[in-house]
N, C-alpha and C positions, 0 to 999 in steps of 0.2 A: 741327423737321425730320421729328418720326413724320409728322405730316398731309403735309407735303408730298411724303416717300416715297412713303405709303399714295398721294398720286394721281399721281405718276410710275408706277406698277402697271398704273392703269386704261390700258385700250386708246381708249375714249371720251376722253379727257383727252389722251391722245398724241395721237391727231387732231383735237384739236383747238388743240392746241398749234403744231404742224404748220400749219394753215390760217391762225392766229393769224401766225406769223411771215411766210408769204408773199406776205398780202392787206396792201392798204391797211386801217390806223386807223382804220376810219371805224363809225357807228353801226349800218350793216349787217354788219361784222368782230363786232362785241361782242355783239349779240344774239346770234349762231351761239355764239362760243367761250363764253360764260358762260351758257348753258344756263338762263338766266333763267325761272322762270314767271311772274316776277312784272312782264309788261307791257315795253312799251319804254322804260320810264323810266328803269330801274334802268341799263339800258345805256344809257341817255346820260348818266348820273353819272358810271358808271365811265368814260366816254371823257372825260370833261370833265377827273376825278383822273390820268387817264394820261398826258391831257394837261401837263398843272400837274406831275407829277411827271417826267414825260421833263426835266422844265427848271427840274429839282430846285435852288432856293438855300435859306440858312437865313435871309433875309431878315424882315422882318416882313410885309411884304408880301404873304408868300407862306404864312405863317404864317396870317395874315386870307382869303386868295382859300382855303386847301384846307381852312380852318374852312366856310369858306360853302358849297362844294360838298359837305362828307361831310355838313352839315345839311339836305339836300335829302334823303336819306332816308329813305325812311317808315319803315325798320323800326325797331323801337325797339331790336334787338341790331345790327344793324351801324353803325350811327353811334356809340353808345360802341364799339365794335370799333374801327371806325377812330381814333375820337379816342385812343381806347390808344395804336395801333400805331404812329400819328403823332404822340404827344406832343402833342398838339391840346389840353389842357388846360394846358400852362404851355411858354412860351415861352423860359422858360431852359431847361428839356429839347429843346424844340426845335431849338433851336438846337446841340444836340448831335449831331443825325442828320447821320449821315453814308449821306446817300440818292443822291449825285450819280454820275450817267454809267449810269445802273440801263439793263440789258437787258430788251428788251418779253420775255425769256424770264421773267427773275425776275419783273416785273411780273406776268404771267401768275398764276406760282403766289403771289403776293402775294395777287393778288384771290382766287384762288379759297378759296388754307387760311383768307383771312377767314370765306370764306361758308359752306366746312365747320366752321367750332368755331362759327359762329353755328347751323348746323343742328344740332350737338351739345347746345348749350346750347338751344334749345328744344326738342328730344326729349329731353334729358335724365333728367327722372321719369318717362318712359315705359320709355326702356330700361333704367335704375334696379331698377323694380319686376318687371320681367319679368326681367333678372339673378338681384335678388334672391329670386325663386322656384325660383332651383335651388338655392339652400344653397348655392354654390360660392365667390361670393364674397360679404362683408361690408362692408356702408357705416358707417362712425364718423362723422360730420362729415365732416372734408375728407379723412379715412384709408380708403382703400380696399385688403383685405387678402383672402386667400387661406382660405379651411375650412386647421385644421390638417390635416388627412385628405390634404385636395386638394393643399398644399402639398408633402405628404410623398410623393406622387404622383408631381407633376412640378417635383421640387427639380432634378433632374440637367440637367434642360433651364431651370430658371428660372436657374439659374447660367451659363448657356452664352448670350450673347446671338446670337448667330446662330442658333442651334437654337430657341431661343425664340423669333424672329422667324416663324419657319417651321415654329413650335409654332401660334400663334396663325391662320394662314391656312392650314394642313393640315386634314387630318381624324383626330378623335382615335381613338384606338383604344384597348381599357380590358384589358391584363393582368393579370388576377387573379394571379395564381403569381407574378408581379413587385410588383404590390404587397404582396401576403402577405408575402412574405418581408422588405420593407423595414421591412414594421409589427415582424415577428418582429425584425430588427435592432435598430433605435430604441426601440422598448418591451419587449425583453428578455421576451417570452410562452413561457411553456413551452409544449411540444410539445402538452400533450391537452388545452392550452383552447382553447374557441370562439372563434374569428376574428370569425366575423360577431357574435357577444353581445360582444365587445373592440370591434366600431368601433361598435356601437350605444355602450355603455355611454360612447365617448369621446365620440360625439357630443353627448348627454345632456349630461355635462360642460359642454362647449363652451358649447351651449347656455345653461346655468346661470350661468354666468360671464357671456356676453354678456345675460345677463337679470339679473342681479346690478349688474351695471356700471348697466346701463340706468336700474334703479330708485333706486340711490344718486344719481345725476345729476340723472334728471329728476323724480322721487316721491318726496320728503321727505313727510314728513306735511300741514309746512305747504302745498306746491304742489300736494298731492292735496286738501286742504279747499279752494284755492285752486278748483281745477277744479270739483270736486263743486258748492261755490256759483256756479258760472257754468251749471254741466247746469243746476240747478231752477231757474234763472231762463232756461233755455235760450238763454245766448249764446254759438251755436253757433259763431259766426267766430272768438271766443276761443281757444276748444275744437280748431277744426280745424286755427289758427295757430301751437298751443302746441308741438308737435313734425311732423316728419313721416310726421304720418299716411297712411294708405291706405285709410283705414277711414271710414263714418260717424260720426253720434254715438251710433244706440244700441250700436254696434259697439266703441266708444270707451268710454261705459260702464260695459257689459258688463268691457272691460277692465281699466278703474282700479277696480273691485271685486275683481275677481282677485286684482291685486294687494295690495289692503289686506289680505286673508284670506291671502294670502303674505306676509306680513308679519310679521303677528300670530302663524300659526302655524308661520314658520320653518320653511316644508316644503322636502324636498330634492326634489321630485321635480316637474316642470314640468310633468306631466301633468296638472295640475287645469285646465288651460284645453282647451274642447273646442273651440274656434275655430282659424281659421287666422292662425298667423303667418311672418311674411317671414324671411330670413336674417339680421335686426337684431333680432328678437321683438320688432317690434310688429307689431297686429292689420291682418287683412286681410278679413276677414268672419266675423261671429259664428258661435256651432253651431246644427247644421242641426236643425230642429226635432224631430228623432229622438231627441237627448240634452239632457242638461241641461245649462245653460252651463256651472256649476265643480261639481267634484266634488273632495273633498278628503279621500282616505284613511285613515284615524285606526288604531290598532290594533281600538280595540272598537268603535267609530261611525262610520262616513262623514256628511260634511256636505256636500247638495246644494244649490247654490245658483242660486235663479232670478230674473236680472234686468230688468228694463222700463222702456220712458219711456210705455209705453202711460196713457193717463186716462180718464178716466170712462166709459161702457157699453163700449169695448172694452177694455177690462183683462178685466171680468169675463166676455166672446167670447174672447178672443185667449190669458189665460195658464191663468183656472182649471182648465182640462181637462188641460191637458199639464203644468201645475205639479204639481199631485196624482198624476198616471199616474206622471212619472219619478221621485217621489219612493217612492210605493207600487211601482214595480218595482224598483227597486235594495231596497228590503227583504226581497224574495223572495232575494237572493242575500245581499246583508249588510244589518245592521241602520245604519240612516241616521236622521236627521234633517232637513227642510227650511230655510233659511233663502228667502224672498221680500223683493225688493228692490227698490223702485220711488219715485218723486218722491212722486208721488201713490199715496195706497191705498184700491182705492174699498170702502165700508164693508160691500157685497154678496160682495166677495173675502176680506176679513175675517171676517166670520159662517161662510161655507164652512170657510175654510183651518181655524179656530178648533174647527167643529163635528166635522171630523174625529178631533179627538182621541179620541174618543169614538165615532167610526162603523167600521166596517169595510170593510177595503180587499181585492175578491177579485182573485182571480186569472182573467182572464176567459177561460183557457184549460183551467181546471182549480179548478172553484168548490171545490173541499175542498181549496184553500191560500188561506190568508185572514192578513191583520195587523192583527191588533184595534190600530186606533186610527192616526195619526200623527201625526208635531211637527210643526209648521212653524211656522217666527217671522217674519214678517214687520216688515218695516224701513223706514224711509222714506232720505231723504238727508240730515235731522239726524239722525239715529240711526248714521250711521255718520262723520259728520262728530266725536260726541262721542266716538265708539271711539279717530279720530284724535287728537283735541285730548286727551285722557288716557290715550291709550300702554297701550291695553289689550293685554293678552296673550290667548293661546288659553284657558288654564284660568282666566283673568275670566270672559273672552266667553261660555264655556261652563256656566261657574258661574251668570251672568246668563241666560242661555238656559233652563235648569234649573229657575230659581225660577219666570222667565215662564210655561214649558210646565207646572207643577207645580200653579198658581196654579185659587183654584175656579171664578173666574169663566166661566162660559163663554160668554156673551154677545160676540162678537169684535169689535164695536166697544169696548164698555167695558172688556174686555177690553184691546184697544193703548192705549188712552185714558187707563187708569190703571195696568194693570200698565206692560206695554211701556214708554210715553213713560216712567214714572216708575222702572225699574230704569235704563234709560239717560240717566236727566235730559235727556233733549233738548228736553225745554219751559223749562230754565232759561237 
């Protein structure tokens, strides 16, 4: 009944409804009222089923002639549309409609709410993802829900269905002093705390939870090694089918690394992802080449971590430069660490990363601030496939990290080859 409302609204659909009843049935009546782009076919389907239904029986017969006309169709959503609506799939439903003496009015909006939830369901992920760019509302599966924030907003009106009807096609208007006060009600905030740090910190919240959920559901350990062996053998169809993405694969990634490091180190704080995510947190395009993709807060060390599908000579163009830079600038403000993480590590990337332990990193804005030396560990996708498969924690990982960056060799191929693979056993 919403759809058919929503086009009893339209002024366009009244006159045509209007022209619809006055004219003759005929195949120049149906092209006008059903606004068709799609050719004169479609309107002589429809006249054919308007026909067959004006002289509605639950016959079999009739059953077989209005299977034969909605299969004329080309579209691949309104033919099962119809066959739903009509029980076109089984004959003892069939035989339940009760469709007889129907007005070319109701026919009318019969065809049409068909052709609006079929235009629904192909815009569907379009206006999904642009939705879900406002934070306002939340997709679950088949659950679609409200920001607690927003909620708490417009409860007054979401309880009222008439006001709510005329919520949704006004134009909103945003009282601060009304909602302040309703947060102040429901969350019980003393007077001289921050309002706007109280709906950050709830959103946060919010946030964590829906990224909590998210991970227990779809990122077990197992179905992240699961993933991980599909990226290095790049079967990207797997990858892009496994949930609803929005995102590429190195974007995708970039993400289920995130994760694993959220995992392991049980951080509360969601800020380690410098990429964009949608109102479900997942990924919508990695970080801009200005940061680094995860940064992960520690009290005495931050851990920077930088991700790739890049191979061979562009690994060593596209990450060494900007690998090294954000690691050596986040040391001017706190002491960090690098982790590098890629399929493939080409052994020109490794010599570098490996040599700096040992070089010095200036400051190119002020050469008398310098960081004698950096870590960086570079990883492949068994290497973190073995983190999953044996339930490492942060103070392993770190402990392993340690002995790696510790180690004399400094050669950076023999270096990953025998330290590296051999603290992580990922050759076994």
């Amino acid at each position: 009944m919403y759809l058919e409302n929503k086009i009893k609204e339209k002024n366009n659909y009244e006159k045509a409804l209007k022209f619809f009843l006055e004219n003759d049935k005929n195949l120049k009546t149906f092209e006008i009222v059903l606004m068709d782009r799609k050719s004169k076919k479609n309107s002589q389907i429809f006249l054919e089923l308007f026909n067959e239904l004006k002289t509605f029986n639950n016959s079999k017969d009739k059953f077989t002639k209005l299977k034969e006309i909605v299969n004329k169709f080309d579209s691949s959503k309104l033919k099962p549309e119809f066959r739903k609506r009509l029980c076109l799939n089984s004959f003892e439903k069939f035989k339940k409609l009760k469709l007889d003496n129907l007005k070319d009015e109701e026919l009318f909006y019969f065809f049409h709410t068909s052709k609006w939830k079929v235009n629904l369901e192909d815009y569907y992920d379009l206006n999904k993802r642009f939705i879900e760019l406002s934070e306002v509302i939340i997709f679950d599966n088949e659950n679609i829900y409200l920001d607690e924030l927003v909620k708490l907003y417009f409860e007054d009106e979401l309880n009222n269905e008439k006001d709510y009807n005329k919520l949704l096609s006004g134009v909103l208007k945003f009282d601060e002093n009304y909602f302040f006060n309703k947060m102040k009600n429901k969350y019980k905030i003393a007077k001289d705390e921050n309002l706007r740090q109280y709906i950050k910190n709830i959103k946060l919240q919010n946030k964590k939870r829906i990224f909590d959920k998210l991970v227990n559901k779809y990122f077990s350990n197992d179905n992240l090694i699961t993933l991980f062996e599909k990226i290095k053998k790049r079967e990207d169809k797997y990858i892009s089918s496994y949930v609803d993405w929005d995102a590429n694969i190195p974007t995708i990634f970039e993400y289920l690394i995130g994760i694993v490091f959220y995992k392991i180190s049980k951080t509360i704080d969601l800020d380690f992802l410098n990429m964009s995510l949608n109102a479900s947190m997942l990924p919508i395009r990695f970080a801009s080449g200005n940061k680094a993709d995860i940064v992960f807060n520690f009290d005495e060390m931050d851990m920077i971590i930088e991700v790739t599908l890049t191979t061979d000579e562009n690994q060593r163009r596209m990450e060494l430069e900007p690998v090294i830079r954000h690691i050596g600038r986040h040391n001017f403000q706190k002491k960090a660490f690098g982790v590098f993480i890629a399929p493939y590590l080409d052994p020109n990337v490794l010599v570098i990363f490996r040599a700096y332990k040992n070089l010095n990193f200036y400051d190119i804005k002020d050469y008398s601030k310098v960081i004698k030396g950096l870590e960086i560990l570079p990883l492949s996708i068994d290497e973190i496939i073995y983190i999953l498969k044996q339930n490492i924690d942060l103070n392993d990982f770190l402990d392993i990290k340690n002995s790696c960056i510790s180690d004399k060799e400094n050669d950076g191929v023999k270096w990953y080859k025998s330290v590296v693979k051999g603290k992580f056993n990922a050759n076994q």
